[in-house]
C-alpha positions as CSV (number, residue, x, y, z in Angstrom):
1,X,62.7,22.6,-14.2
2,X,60.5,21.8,-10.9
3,X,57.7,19.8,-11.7
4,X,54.8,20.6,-9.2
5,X,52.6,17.1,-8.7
6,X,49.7,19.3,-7.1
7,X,47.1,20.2,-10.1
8,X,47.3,16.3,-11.1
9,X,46.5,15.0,-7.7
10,X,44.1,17.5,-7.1
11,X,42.1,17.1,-10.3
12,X,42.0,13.2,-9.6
13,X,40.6,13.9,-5.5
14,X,37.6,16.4,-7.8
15,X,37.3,13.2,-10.1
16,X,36.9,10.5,-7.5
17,X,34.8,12.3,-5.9
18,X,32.5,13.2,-8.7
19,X,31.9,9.4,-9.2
20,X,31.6,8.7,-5.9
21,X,28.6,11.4,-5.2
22,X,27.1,11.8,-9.0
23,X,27.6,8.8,-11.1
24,X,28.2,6.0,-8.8
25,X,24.6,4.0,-8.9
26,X,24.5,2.6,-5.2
27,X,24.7,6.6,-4.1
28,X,22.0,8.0,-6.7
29,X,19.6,4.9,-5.3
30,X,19.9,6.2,-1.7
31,X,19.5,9.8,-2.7
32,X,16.1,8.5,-4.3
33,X,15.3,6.7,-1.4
34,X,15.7,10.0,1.0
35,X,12.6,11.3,-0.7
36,X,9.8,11.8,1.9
37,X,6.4,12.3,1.4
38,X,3.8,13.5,4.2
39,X,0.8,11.7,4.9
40,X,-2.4,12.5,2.9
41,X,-5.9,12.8,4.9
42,X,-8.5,12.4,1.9
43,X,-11.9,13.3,2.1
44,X,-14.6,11.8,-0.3
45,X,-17.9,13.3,-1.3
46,X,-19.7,10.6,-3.1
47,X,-17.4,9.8,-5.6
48,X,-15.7,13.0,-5.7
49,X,-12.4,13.4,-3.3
50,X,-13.5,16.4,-1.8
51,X,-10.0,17.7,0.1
52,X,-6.8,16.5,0.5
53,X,-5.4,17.4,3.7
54,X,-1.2,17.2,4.7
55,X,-0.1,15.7,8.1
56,X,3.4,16.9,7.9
57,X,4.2,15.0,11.8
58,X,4.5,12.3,9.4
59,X,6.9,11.4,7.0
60,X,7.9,8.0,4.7
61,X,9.7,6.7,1.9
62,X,6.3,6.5,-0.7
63,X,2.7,8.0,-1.0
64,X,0.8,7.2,2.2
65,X,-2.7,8.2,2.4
66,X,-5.7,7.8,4.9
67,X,-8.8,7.8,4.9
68,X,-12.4,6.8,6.1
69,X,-13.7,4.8,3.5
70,X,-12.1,2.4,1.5
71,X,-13.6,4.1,-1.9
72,X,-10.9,7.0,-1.4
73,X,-7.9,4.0,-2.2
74,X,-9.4,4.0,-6.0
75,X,-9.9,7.8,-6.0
76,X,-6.2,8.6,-4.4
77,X,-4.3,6.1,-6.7
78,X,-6.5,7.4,-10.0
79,X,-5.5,10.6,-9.2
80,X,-1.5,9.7,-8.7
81,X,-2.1,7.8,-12.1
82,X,-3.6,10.2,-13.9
83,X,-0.8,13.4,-12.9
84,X,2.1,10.8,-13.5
85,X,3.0,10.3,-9.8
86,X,2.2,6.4,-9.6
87,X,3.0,4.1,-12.8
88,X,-0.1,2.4,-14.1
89,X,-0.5,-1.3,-13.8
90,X,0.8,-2.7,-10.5
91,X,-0.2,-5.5,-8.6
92,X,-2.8,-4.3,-5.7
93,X,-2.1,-6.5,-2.1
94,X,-4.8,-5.3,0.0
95,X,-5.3,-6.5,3.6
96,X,-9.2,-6.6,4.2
97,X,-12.1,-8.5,6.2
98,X,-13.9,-8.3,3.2
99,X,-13.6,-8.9,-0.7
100,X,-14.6,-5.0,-1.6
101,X,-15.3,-6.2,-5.3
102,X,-19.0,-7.5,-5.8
103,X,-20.6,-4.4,-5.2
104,X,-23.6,-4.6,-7.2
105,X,-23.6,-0.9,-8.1
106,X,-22.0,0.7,-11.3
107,X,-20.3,3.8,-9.5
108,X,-17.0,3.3,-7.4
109,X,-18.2,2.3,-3.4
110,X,-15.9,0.8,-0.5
111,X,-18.0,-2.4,-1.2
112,X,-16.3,-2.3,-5.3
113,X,-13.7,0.1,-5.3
114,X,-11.0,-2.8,-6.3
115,X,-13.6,-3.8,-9.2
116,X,-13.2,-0.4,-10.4
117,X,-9.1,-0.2,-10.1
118,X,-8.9,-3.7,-11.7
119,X,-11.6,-2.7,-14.6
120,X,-10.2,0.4,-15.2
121,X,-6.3,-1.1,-15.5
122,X,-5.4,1.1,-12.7
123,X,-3.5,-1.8,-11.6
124,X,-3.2,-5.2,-13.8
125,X,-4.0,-7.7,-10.7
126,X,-5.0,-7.6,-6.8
127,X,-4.4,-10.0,-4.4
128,X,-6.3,-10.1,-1.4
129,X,-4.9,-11.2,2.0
130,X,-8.0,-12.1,4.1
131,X,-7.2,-12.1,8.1
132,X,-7.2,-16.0,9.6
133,X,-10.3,-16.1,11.2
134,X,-12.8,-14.6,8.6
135,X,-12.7,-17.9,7.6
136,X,-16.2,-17.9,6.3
137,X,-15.9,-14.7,4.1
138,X,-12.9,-16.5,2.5
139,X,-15.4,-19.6,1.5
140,X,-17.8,-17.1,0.1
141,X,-15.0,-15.4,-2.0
142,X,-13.3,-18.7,-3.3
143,X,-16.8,-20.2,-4.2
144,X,-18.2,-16.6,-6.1
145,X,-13.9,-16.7,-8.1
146,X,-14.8,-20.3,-9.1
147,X,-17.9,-20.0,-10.5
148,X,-17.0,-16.4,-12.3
149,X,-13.8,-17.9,-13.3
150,X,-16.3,-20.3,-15.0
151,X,-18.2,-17.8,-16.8
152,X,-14.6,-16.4,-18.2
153,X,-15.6,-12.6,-16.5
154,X,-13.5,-13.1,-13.2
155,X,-10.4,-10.4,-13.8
156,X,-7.0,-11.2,-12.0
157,X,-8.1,-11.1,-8.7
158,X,-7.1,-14.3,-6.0
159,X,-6.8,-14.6,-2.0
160,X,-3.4,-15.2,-0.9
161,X,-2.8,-17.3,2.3
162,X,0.0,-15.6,3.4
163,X,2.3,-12.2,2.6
164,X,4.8,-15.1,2.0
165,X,3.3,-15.6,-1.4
166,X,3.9,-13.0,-3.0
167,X,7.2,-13.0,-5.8
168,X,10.3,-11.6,-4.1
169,X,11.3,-8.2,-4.7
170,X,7.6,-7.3,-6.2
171,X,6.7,-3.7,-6.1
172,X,2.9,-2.9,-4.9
173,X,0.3,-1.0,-4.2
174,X,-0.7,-2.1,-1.1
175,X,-3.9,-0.9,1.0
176,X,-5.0,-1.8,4.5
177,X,-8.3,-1.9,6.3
178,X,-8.3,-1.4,9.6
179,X,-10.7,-3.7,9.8
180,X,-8.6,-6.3,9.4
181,X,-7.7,-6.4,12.7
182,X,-10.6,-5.8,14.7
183,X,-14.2,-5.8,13.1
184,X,-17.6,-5.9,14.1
185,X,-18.8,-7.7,10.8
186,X,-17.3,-10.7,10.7
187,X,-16.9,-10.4,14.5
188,X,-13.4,-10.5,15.8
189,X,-12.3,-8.1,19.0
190,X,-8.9,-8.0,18.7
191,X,-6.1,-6.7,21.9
192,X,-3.9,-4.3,21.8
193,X,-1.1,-6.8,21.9
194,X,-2.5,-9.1,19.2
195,X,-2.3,-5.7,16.9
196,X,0.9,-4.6,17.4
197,X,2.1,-8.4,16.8
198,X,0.5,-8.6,13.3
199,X,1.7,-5.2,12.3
200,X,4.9,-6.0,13.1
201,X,4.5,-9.6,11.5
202,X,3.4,-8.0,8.4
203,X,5.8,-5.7,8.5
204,X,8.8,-8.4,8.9
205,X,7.4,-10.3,5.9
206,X,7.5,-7.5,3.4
207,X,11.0,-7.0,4.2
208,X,11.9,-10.4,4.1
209,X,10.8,-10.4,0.4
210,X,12.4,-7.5,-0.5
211,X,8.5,-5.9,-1.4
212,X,8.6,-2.9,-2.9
213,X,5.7,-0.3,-1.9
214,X,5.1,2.1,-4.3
215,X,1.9,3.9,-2.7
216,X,-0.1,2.9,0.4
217,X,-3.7,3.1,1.6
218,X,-4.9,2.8,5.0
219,X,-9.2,2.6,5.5
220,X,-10.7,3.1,9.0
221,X,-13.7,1.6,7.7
222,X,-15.9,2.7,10.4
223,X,-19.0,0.8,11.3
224,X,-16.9,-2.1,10.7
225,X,-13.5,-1.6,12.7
226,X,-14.0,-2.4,16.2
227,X,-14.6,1.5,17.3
228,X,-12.0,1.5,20.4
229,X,-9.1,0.2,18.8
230,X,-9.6,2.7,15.4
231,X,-7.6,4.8,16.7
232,X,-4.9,2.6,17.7
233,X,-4.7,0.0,14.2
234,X,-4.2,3.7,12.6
235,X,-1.9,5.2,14.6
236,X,0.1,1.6,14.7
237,X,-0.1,1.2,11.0
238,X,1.4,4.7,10.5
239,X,4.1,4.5,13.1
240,X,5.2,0.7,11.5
241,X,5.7,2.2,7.9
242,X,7.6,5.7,8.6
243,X,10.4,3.5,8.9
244,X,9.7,1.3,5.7
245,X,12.3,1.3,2.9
């Protein structure tokens, strides 16, 4: 009797490759990381997002929204939260000239929003990065956390000194205002070159720790961002993440 070696060889080839495309970890964590998402333009109205608009010329590996006013990071990521899009209770890293939490009103503003995403246990911590040369905001801020820390009301919210602080392999929320850069109020003017640099610096350090972005902001904050390089911190900002895995 000829015994034909064909059906067994071929049913082993359909078998390897079965674990090599569906079951085989390393391959299902790439196909999860081809998932693109376009960017978001939202629109507030008071504390209301009014519109959310889809730039589809861009694409990236996690939630990316923009918008004018810092309030719209609290009302984008409640929103994510609240349809099951973004798990609750991240750390917050957010990249701004100014603290945003001691807003003295009681409804959600760019001057409290992070008040609000702490309080409401949107995210369980925040850590603020301030930029080098606001050096008197970060007194202010380190002087108001002592003395609330004091009065046991302070929630889980520090300045970092560096990106370089935060645990390895952390995954974040992260927001940036682009005011960070360049701002009228504390006054910095800030070149083209200089902006690019600390994108890119930024960037390189998030890598380097292996961060994790799970959803990210970006504020024009105008008024406050010097007004001819808005345009540019956005537009460099966008460009820097498409490639970020």
């Amino acid at each position: 009797m000829e015994i034909s070696y064909a059906q067994p060889i071929k049913w082993g080839i359909f078998c390897l490759l079965a674990n090599l495309l569906i079951f085989n970890p390393s391959v299902y964590a790439r196909r999860i990381k081809e998932v693109r998402y376009p960017l978001e333009i939202v629109e507030v109205v008071g504390t209301e997002i009014k519109s959310i608009q889809i730039d589809s010329q861009y694409s990236f590996s996690f939630p990316v929204s923009f918008s004018l006013h810092h309030v719209s990071a609290y009302l984008w990521l409640k929103s994510m939260i609240e349809k099951g899009s973004l798990p609750k209770g991240l750390t917050l890293v957010y990249l701004d000239a100014h603290s945003d939490y001691w807003g003295h009103r009681d409804t959600p503003q760019s001057a409290n929003w992070v008040r609000f995403v702490l309080g409401e246990g949107l995210c369980s911590r925040a850590r603020l990065l301030f930029p080098n040369w606001a050096i008197k905001e970060r007194e202010i801020f380190r002087e108001f956390a002592f003395l609330s820390k004091e009065k046991t009301v302070f929630p889980d919210l520090s300045d970092i000194d560096s990106l370089n602080d935060l645990p390895y392999g952390e995954t974040i929320v992260l927001s940036i205002d682009c005011d960070w850069f360049s701002c009228y109020d504390p006054f910095h003017t800030a070149s083209g070159e200089e902006i690019v640099g600390k994108v890119e610096e930024i960037v390189k350090v998030l890598r380097e720790k292996n961060i994790r972005i799970a959803a990210l902001n970006i504020a024009l904050s105008p008024g406050y961002t010097t007004m001819d390089k808005e345009v540019f911190i956005r537009d460099t900002l966008l460009k820097a993440f498409w490639g970020y895995r």
